[in-house]
Structure formats: C-alpha cells, structure tokens
C-alpha positions in Angstrom: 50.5 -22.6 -22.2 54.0 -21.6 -21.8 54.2 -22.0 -18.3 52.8 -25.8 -17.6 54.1 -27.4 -21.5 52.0 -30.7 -20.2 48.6 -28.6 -21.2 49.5 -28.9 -24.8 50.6 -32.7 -25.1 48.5 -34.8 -27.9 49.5 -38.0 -29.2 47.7 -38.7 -31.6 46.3 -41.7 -34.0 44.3 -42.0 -36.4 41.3 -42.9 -34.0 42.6 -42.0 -30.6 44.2 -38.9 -28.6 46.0 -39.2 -25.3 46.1 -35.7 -23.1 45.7 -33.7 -20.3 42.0 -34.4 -19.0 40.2 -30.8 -19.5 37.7 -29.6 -17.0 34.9 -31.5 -18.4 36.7 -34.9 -18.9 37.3 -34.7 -15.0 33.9 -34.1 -14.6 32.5 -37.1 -16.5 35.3 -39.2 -14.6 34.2 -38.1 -11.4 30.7 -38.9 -12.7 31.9 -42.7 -13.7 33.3 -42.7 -10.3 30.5 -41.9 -8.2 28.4 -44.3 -10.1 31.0 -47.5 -9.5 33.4 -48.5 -11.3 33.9 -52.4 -10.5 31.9 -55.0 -8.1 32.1 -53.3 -4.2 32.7 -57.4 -3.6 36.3 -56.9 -5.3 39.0 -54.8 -4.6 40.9 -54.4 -7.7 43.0 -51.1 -6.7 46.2 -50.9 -4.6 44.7 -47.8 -3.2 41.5 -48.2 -1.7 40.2 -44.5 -3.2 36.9 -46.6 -4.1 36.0 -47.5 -0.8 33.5 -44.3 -0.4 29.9 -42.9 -0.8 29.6 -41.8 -4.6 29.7 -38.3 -3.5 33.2 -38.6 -1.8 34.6 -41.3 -4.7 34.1 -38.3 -7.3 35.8 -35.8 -5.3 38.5 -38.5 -4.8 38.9 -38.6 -8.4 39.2 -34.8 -8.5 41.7 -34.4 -5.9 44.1 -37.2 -7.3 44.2 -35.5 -11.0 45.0 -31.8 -9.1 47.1 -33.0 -6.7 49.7 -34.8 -10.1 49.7 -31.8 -11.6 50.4 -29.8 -8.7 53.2 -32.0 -7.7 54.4 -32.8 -10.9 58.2 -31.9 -11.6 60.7 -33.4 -13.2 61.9 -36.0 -11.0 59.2 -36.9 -9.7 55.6 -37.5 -11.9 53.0 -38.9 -12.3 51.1 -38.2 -15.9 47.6 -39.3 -16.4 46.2 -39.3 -19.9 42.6 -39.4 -21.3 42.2 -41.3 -23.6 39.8 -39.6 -26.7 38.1 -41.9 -29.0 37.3 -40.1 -32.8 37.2 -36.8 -30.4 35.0 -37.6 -27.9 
C-alpha cells in the first residue's frame, strides 16, 4: 500500500514470517484473549489489559493493535508483529 509501507513488511525465514497482523490474525488474537491467556492468580503484564470479562479482554486486544497503527509515526512507534509459522 503506498500510503501506510508497514502493510507490506515480511521478514521472512525459512519456517517463520513476521508482519502486520491482518484482519483475521486480530481476530484469532482477540479470540486467545477472551479465552485467558495466563493463570487470573498471576499478573504477568505491566499493563493490567487482562484484568476483564473475556468479552471486553478481546476488544482490548483490538483497540491496542488500531490504536499503534493509528499513532504510529516516525518518532514515536510501536510495531507489533505476528508471528506466522509454515504460513499459518
């Protein structure tokens, strides 16, 4: 896209690809989310983002990913990769 250059970047290995998270990849991150992603006992995040009903920690996930690449500029980013294993 040759107005937002991030929508293009790959790095690539032979098994793995870092990117942009696509529509769908959000989706099933949201969905990882919403289903827990470590013990509730344990707070392993700065930010307390998972500190939610699994409804609202989805849409959490969501916001964050829109609102870096509607802040992101040059001085100041934030770039959050998937991480693609053999495609998928």
């Amino acid at each position: 896209m040759k107005y937002w250059p991030l929508a293009g970047l790959r790095v690539r290995t032979p098994r793995l690809e870092l990117c942009l998270p696509s529509a769908e990849d959000l989706g099933r991150l949201a969905g990882l989310a919403a289903v827990g992603v470590h013990d509730p006992a344990v707070q392993p995040f700065t930010a307390e983002w998972t500190d939610a009903e699994p409804d609202e920690r989805a849409q959490r996930v969501l916001r964050w990913h829109w609102r870096c690449w509607a802040d992101w500029q040059v001085d100041a980013w934030a770039l959050d990769l998937v991480v693609l294993r053999e495609g998928s």
